[in-house]
Backbone bond lengths (Angstrom), bond angles and torsions (degrees), N, CA, C in turn:
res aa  C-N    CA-C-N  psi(-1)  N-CA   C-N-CA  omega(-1)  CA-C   N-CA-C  phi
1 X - - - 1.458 - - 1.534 109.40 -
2 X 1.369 119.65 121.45 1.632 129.27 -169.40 1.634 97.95 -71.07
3 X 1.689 112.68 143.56 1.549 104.46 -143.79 1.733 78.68 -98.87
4 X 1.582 121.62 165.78 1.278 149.35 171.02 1.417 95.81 -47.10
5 X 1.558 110.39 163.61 1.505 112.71 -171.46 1.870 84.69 -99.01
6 X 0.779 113.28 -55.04 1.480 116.51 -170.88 1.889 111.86 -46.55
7 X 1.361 99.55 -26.89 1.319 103.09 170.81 1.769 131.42 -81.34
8 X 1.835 92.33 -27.42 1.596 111.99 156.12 1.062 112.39 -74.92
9 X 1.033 147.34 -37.53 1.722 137.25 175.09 1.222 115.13 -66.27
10 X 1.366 126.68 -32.73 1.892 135.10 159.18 1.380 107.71 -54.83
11 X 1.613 134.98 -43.39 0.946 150.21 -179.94 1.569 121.22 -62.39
12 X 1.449 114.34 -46.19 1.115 132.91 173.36 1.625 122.81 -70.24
13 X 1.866 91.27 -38.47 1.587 102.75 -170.60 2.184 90.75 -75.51
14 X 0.671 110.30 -17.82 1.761 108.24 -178.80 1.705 97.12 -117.61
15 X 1.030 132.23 39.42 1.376 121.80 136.84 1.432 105.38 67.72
16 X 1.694 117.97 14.57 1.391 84.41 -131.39 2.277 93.92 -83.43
17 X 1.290 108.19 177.90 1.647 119.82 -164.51 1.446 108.83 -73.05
18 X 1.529 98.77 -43.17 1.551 127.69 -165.31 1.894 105.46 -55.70
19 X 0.982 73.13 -47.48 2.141 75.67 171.38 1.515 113.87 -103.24
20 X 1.010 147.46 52.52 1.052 155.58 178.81 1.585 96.64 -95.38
21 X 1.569 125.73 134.00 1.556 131.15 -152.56 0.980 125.92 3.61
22 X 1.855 104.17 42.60 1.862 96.14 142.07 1.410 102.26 -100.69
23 X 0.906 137.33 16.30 1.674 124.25 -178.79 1.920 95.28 -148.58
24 X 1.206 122.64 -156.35 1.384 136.84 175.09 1.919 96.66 166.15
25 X 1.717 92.15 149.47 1.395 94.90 -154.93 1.742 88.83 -124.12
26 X 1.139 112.12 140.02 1.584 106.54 -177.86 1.753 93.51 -116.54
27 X 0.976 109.68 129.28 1.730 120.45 161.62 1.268 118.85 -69.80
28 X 1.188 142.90 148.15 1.486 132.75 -162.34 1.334 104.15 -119.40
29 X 1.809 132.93 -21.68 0.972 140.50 -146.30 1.881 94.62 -101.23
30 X 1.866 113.86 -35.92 1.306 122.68 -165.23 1.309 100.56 -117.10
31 X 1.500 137.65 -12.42 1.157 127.33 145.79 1.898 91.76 92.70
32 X 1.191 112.29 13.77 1.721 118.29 175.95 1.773 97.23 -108.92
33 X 1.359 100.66 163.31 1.401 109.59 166.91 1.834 115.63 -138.63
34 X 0.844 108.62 165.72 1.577 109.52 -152.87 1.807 115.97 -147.34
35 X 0.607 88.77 143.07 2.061 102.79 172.75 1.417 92.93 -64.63
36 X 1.742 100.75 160.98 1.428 111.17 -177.38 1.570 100.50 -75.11
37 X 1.368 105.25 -37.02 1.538 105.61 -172.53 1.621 118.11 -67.05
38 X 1.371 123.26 -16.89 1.661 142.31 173.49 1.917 96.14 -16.63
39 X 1.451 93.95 107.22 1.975 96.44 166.33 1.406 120.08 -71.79
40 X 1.453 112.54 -4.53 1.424 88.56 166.50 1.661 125.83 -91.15
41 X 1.411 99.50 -162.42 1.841 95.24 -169.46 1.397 120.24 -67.58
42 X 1.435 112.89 136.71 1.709 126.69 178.45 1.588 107.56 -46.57
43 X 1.515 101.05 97.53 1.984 88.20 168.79 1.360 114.02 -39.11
44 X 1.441 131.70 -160.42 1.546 142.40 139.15 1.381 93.24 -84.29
45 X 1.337 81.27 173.09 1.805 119.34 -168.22 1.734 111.16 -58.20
46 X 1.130 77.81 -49.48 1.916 110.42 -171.24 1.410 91.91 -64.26
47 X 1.230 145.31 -19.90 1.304 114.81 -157.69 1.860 105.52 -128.04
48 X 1.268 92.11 -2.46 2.086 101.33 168.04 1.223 96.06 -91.63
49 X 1.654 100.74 161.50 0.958 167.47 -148.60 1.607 141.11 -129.35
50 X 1.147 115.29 37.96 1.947 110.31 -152.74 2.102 96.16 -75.93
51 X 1.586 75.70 151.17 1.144 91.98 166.45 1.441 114.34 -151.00
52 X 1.149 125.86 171.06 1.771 130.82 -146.46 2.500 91.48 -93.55
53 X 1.532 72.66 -33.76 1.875 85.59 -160.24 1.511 105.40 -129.27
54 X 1.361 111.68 154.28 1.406 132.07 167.63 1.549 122.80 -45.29
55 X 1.479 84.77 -53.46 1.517 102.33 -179.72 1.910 107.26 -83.20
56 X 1.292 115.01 -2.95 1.113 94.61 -179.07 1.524 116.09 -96.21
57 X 1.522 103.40 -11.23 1.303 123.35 154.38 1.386 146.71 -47.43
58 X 1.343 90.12 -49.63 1.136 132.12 167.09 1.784 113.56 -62.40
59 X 1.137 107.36 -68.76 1.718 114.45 163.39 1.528 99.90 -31.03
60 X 1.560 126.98 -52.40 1.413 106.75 -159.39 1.666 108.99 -100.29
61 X 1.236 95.94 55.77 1.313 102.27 171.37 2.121 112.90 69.09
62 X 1.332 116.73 7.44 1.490 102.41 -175.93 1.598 111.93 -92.16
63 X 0.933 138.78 164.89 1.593 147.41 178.95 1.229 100.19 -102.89
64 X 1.341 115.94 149.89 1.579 131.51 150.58 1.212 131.30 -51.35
65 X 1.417 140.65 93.86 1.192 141.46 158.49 1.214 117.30 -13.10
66 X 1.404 130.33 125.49 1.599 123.73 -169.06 1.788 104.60 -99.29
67 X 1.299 107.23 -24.51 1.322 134.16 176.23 1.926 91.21 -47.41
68 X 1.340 110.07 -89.15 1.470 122.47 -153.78 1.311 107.05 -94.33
69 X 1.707 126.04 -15.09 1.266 116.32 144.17 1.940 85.79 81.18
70 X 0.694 132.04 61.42 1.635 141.24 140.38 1.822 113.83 -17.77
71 X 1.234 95.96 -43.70 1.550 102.79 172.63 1.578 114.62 -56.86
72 X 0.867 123.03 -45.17 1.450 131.36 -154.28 1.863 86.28 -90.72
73 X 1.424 121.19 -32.47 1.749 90.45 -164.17 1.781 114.76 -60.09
74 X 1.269 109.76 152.19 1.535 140.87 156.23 1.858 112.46 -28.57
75 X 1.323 112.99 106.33 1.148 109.74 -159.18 2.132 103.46 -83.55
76 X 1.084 105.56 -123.31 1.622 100.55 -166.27 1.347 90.26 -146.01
77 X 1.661 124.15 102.66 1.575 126.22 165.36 1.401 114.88 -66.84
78 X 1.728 123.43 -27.04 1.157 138.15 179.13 1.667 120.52 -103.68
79 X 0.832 114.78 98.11 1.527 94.85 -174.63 1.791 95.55 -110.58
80 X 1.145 106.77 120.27 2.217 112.08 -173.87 1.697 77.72 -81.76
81 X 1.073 141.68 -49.08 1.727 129.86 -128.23 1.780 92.16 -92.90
82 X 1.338 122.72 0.62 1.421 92.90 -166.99 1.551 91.29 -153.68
83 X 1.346 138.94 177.80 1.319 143.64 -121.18 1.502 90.84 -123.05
84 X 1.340 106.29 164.76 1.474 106.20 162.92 1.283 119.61 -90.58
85 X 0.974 139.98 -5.23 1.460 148.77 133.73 1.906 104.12 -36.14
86 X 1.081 122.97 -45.28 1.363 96.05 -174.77 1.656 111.23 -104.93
87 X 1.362 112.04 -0.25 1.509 128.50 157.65 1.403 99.82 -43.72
88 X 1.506 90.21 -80.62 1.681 107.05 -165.59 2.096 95.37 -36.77
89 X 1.098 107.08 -63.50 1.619 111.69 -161.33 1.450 98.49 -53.31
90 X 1.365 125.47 -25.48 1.465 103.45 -162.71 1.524 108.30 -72.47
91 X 1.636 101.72 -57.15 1.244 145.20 174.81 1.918 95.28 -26.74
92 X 1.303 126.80 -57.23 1.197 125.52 -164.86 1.825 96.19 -92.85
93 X 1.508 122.31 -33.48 1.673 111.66 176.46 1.668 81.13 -45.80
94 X 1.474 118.25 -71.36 1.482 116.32 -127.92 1.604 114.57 -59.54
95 X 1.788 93.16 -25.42 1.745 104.58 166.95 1.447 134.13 -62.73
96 X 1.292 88.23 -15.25 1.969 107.99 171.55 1.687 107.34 104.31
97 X 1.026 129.09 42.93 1.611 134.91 -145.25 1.913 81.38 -87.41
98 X 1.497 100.81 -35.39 2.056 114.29 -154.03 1.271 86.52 -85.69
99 X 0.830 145.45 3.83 1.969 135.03 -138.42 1.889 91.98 -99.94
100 X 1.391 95.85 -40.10 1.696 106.25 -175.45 1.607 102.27 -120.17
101 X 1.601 114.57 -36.19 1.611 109.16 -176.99 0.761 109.15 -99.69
102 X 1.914 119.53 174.22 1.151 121.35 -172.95 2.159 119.68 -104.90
103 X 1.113 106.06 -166.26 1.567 106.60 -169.64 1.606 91.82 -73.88
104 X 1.129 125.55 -33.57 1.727 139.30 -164.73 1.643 101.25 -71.41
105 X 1.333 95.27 -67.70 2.004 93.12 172.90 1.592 122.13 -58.73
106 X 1.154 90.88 -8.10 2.128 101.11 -168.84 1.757 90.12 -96.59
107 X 1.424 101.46 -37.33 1.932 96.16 -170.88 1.608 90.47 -70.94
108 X 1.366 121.81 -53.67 1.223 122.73 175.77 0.846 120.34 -39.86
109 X 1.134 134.18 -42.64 1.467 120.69 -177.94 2.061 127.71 -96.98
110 X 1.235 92.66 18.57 1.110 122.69 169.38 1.394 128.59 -115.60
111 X 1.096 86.94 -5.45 1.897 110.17 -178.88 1.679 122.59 51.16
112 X 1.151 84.22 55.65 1.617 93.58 167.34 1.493 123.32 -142.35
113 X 1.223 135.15 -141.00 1.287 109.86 177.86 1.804 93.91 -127.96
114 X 1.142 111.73 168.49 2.037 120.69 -170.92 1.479 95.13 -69.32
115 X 1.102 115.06 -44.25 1.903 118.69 169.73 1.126 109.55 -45.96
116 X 1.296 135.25 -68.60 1.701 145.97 -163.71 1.532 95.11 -64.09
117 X 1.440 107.12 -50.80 1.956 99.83 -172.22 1.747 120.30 -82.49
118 X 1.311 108.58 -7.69 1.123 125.54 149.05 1.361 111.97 -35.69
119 X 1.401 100.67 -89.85 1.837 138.40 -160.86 1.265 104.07 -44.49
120 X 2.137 106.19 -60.24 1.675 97.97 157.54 1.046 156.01 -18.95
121 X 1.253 104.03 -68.10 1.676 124.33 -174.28 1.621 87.55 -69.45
122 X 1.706 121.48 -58.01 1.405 81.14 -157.42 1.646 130.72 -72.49
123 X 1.751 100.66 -3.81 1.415 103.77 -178.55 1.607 100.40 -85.12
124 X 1.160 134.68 -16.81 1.589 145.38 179.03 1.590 106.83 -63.34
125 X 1.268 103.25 -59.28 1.297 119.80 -162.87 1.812 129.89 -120.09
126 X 1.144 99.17 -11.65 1.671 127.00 -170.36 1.487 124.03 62.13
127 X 1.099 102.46 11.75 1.506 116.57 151.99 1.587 142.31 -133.49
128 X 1.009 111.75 -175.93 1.607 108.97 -160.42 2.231 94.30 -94.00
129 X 1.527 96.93 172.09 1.287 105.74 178.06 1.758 107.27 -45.78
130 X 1.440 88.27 -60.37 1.628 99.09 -163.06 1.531 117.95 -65.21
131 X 1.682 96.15 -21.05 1.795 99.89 173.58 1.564 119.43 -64.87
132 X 1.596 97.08 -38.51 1.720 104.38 177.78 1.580 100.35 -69.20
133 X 1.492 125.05 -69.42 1.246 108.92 176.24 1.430 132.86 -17.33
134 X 1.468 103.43 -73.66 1.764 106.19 173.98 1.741 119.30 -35.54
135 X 1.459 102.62 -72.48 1.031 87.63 162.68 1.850 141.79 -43.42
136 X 1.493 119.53 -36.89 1.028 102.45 -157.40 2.007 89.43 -79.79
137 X 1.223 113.92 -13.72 1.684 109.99 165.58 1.045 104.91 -40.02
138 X 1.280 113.20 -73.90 1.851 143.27 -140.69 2.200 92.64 -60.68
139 X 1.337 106.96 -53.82 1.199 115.99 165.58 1.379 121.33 -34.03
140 X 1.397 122.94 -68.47 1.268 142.56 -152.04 1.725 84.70 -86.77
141 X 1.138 120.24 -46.83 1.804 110.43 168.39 1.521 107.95 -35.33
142 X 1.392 104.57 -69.01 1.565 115.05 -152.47 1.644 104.22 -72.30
143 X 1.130 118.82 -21.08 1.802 123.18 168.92 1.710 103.33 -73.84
144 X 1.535 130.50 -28.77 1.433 119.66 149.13 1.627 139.84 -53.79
145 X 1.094 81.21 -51.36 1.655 104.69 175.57 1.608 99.27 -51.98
146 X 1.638 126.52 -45.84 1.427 110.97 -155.01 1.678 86.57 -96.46
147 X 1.416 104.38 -29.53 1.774 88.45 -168.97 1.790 110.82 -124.42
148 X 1.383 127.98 56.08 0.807 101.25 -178.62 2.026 85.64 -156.67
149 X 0.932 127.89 -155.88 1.378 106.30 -154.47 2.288 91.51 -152.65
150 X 1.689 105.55 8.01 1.563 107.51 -165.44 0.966 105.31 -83.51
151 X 1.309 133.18 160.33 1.490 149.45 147.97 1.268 98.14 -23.93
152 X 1.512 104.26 158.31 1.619 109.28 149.80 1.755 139.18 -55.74
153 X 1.597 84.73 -33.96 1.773 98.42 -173.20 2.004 98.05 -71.58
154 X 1.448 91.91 -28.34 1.546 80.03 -174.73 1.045 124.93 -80.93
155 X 1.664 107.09 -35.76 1.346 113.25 172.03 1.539 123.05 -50.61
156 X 1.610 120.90 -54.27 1.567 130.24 160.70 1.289 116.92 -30.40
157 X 1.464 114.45 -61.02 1.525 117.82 -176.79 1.828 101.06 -64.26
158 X 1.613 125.59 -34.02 1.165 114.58 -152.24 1.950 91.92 -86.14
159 X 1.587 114.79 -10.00 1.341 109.59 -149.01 1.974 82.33 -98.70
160 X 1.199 122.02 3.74 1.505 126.55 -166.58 2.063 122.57 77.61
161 X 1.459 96.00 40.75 1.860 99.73 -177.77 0.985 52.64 -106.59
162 X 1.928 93.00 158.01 1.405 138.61 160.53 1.613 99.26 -95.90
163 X 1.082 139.97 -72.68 1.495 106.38 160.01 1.572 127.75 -113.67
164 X 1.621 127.73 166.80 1.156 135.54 160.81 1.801 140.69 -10.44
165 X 1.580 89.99 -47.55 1.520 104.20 168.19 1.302 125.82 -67.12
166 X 1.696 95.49 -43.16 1.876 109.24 -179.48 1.282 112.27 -69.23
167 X 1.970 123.84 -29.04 1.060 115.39 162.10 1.519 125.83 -54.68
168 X 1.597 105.44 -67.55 1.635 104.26 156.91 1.433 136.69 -9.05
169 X 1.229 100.92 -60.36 1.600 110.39 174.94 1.297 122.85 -58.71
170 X 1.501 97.03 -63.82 1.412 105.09 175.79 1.584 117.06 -54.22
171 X 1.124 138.95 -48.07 1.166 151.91 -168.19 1.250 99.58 -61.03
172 X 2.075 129.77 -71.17 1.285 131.49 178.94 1.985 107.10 -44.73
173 X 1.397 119.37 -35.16 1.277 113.88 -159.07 1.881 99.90 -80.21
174 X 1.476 108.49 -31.21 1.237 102.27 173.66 1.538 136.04 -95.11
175 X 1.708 120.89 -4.75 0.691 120.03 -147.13 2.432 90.63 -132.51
176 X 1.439 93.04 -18.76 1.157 119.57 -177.64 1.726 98.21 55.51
177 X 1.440 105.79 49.43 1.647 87.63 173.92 2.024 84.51 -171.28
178 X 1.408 100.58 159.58 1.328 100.20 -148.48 1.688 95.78 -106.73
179 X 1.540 120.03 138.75 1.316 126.20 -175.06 1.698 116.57 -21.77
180 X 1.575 114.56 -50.11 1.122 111.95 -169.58 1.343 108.09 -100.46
181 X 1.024 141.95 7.96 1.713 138.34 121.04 1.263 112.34 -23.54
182 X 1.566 115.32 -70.50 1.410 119.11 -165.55 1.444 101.16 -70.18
183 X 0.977 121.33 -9.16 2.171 109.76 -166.25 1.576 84.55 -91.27
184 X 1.388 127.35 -47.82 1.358 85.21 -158.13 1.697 102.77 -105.53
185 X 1.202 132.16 40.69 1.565 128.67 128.36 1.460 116.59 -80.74
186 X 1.467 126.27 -4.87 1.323 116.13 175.55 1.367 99.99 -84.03
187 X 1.887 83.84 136.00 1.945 94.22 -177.63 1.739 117.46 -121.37
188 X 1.422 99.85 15.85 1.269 118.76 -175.15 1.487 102.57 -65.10
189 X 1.415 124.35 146.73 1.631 135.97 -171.40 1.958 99.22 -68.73
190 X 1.150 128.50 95.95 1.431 115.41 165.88 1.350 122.83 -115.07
191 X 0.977 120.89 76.02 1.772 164.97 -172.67 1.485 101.44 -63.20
192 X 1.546 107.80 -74.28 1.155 130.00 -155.76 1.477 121.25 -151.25
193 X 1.429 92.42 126.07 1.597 124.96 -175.49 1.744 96.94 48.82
194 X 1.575 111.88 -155.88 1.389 113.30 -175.30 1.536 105.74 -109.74
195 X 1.652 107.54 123.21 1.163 113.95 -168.00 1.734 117.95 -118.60
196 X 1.248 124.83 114.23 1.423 138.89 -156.91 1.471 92.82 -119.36
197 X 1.463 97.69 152.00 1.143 124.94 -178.03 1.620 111.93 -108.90
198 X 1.494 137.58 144.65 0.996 121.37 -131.79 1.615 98.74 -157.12
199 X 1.458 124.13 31.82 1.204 135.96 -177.05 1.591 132.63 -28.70
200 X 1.376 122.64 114.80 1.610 119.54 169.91 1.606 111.14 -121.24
201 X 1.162 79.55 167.70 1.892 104.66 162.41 1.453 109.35 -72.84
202 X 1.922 118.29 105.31 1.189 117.16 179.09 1.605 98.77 -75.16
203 X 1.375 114.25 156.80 1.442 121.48 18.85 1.891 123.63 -91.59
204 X 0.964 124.48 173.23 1.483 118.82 169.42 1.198 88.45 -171.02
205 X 1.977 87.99 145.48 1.528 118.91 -175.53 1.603 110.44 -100.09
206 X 1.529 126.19 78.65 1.278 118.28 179.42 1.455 104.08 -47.13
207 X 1.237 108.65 -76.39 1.490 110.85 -164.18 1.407 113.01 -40.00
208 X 1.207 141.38 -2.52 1.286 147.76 -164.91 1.460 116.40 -96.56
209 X 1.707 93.92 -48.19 1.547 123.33 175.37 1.426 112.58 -76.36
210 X 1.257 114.65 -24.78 1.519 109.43 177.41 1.548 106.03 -82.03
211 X 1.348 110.42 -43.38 1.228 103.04 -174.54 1.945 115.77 -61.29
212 X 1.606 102.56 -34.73 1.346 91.90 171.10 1.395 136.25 -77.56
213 X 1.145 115.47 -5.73 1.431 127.29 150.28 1.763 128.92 -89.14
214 X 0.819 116.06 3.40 1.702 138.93 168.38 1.125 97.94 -80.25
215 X 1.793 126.71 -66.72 1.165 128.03 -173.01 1.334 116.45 -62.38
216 X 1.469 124.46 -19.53 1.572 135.89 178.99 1.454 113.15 -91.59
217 X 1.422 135.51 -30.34 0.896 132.03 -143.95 1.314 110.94 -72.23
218 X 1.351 130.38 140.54 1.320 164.26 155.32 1.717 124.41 -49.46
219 X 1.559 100.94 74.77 1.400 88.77 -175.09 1.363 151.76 -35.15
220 X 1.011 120.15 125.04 1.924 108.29 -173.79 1.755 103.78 90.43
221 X 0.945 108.73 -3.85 1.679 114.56 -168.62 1.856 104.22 -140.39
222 X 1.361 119.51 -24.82 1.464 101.27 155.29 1.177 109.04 -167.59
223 X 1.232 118.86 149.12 1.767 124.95 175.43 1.712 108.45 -135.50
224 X 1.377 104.59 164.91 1.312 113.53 177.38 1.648 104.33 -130.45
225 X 1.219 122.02 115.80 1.379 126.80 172.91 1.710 107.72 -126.60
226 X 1.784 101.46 139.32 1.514 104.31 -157.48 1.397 103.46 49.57
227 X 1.481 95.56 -139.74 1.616 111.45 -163.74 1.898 90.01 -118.44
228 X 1.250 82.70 53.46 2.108 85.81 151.31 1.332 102.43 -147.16
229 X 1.424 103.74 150.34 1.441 119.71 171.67 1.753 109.78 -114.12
230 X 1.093 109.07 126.74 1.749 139.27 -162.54 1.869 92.04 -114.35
231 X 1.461 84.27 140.39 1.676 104.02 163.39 1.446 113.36 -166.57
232 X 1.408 130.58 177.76 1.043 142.89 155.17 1.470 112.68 -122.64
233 X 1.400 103.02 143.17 1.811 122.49 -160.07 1.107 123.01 -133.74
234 X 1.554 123.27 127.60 1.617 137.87 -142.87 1.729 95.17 -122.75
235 X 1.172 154.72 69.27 1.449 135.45 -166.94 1.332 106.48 -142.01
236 X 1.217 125.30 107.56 1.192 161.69 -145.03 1.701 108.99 44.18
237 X 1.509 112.53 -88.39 1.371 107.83 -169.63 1.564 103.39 -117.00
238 X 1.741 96.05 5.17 1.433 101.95 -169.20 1.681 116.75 -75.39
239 X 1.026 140.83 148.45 1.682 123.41 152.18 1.510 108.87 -151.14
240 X 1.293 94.00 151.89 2.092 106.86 -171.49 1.618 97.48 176.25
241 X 1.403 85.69 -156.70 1.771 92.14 179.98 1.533 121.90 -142.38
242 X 0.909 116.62 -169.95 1.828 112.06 -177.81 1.181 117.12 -178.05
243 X 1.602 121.14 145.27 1.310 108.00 -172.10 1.702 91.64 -136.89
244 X 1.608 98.81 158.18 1.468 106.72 175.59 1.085 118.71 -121.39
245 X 1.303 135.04 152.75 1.495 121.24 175.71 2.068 99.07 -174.41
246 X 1.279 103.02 139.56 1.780 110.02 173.23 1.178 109.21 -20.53
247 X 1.414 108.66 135.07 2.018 115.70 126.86 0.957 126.44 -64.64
248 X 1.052 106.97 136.93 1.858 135.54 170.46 1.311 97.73 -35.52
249 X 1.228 130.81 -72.32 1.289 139.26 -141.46 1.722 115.35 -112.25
250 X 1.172 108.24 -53.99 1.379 123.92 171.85 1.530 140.05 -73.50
251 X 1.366 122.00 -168.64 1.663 104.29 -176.79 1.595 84.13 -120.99
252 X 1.293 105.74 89.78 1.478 116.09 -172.59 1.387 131.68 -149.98
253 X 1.324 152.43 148.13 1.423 145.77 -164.11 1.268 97.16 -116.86
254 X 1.646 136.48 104.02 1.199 102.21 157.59 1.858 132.51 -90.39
255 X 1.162 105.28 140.67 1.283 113.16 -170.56 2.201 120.96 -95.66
256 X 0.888 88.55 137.21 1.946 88.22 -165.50 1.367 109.46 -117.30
257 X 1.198 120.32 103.62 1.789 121.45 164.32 0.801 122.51 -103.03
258 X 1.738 118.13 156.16 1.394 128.79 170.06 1.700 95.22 -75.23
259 X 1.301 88.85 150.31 1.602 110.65 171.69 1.455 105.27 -68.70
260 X 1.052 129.20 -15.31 1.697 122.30 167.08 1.914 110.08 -54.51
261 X 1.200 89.41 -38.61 1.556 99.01 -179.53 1.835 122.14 -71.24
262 X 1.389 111.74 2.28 1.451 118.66 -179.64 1.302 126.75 -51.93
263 X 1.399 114.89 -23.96 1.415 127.22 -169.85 1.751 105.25 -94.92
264 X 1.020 119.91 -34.95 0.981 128.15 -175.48 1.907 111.57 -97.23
265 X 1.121 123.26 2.69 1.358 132.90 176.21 1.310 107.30 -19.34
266 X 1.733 113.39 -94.38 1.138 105.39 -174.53 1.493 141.95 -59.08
267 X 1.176 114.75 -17.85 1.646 96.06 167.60 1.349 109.19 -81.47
268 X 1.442 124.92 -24.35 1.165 124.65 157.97 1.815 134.05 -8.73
269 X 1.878 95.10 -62.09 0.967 107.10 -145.07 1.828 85.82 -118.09
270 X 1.392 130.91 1.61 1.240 148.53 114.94 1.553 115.53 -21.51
271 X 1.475 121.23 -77.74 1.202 141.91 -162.52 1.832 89.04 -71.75
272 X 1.095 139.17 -44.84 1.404 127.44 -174.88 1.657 108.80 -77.81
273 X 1.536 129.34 -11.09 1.232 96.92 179.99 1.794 92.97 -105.04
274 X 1.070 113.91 23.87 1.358 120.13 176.63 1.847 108.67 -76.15
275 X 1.458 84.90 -66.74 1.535 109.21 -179.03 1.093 120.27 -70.72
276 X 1.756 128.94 5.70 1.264 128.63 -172.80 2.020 87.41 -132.19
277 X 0.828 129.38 -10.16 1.453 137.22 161.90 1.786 100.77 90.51
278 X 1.727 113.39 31.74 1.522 94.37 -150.88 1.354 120.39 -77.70
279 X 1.807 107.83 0.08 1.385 101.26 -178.29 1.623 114.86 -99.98
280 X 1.211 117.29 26.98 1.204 136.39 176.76 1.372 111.95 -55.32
281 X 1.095 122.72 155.94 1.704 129.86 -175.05 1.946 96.40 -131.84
282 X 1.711 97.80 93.70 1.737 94.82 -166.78 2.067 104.92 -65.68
283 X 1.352 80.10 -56.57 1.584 81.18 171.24 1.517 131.56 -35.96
284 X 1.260 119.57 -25.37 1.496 134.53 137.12 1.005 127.72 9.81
């Protein structure tokens, strides 16, 4: 059940962790929209905006907060309000299913018709297939740009544009500011390989999780030393390796790939908040 607005604005005005991307709050006065958790100052009441999704935000004209980074919040492993039919669809948009196929092969393969999965999503979510898609590109762009150290051409191809320009566009039209603006205010350490940030709802028990994958691990195919977890990765035509391990500071995993893995990014990085449970709601 989608929560009361009056109950998101209590939520927002206390920062609080626990709702962090189940809602998004658009300001009306700055024309940005923001996580509940956003450190800067509490608009008034009168002047938000909730919405269920990023992209539905986005549809009404708001920008991404560069501050709290909308990209990075903790998505919804549970969703009670909407079907497994649009689980399944999100789950595979967000893996990049649209990036090369279309809404027709995606309804298809869900067995319904592009009309019905249409109609869904937008009564599910308030937008259409291709609106969540774009966005979840445009996202996975702008989490390069701050933390990752690639070209543009790579980043586009790695963020799912088919070419450079269409990234461009799209990016300046949504973000009203142009790719290499944002690269060089990013001040994040990019040293080595491609490094993403990987946000949840605290609490989480690393030490818990390492140990249960220590005890599982698959020789030659994964190890855990200290408090990082190491593997090597086979997904589609892609292969390399990656390791995960805490932020310093945040309620966050950061995650490290070889650039062999560029093509395959997003389900990639799909498949890790799967296996690390990050869109979990602990308080639950």
């Amino acid at each position: 059940m989608p929560l009361e607005a009056d109950t998101r604005y209590r939520a927002l005005a206390a920062r609080d962790a626990r709702f962090d991307g189940r809602f998004f709050v658009g300001v009306k006065t700055t024309g940005i929209y923001c996580r509940p958790v956003c450190p800067a100052r509490t608009p008034r009441r009168e002047r938000c905006t909730f919405f269920e999704t990023a992209a539905a935000a986005e549809r009404d004209g708001f920008r991404a907060c560069f501050r709290c980074r909308p990209e990075l919040a903790p998505g919804n492993a549970q969703m009670d309000a909407t079907s497994r039919l649009v689980n399944a669809a999100v789950s595979r948009i967000a893996a990049g299913v649209l990036n090369e196929g279309s809404v027709e092969d995606l309804a298809e393969s869900l067995g319904v018709t592009d009309r019905h999965l249409r109609r869904v999503l937008v009564e599910a979510l308030g937008v259409s297939p291709v609106e969540f898609a774009q966005t979840a590109r445009l996202a996975l762009a702008k989490r390069l740009l701050h933390d990752s150290s690639l070209g543009l051409s790579e980043l586009a191809f790695a963020s799912g544009f088919q070419s450079v320009r269409r990234f461009n566009s799209a990016f300046d039209a949504r973000f009203h500011r142009s790719p290499t603006s944002v690269r060089r205010e990013a001040q994040e350490d990019r040293s080595a390989g491609v490094r993403l940030r990987l946000d949840y709802r605290p609490p989480f028990d690393w030490s818990s999780a390492l140990r249960f994958f220590a005890a599982r691990a698959m020789p030659g195919v994964e190890a855990v030393e200290g408090d990082i977890y190491r593997r090597t990765v086979h997904v589609g035509s892609a292969k390399g390796w990656l390791s995960v391990e805490p932020h310093h500071t945040q309620p966050a995993l950061v995650a490290t790939l070889s650039s062999s893995l560029l093509g395959e990014l997003m389900p990639i990085v799909a498949k890790l908040r799967r296996v690390f449970d990050l869109d979990a709601h602990p308080t639950e």
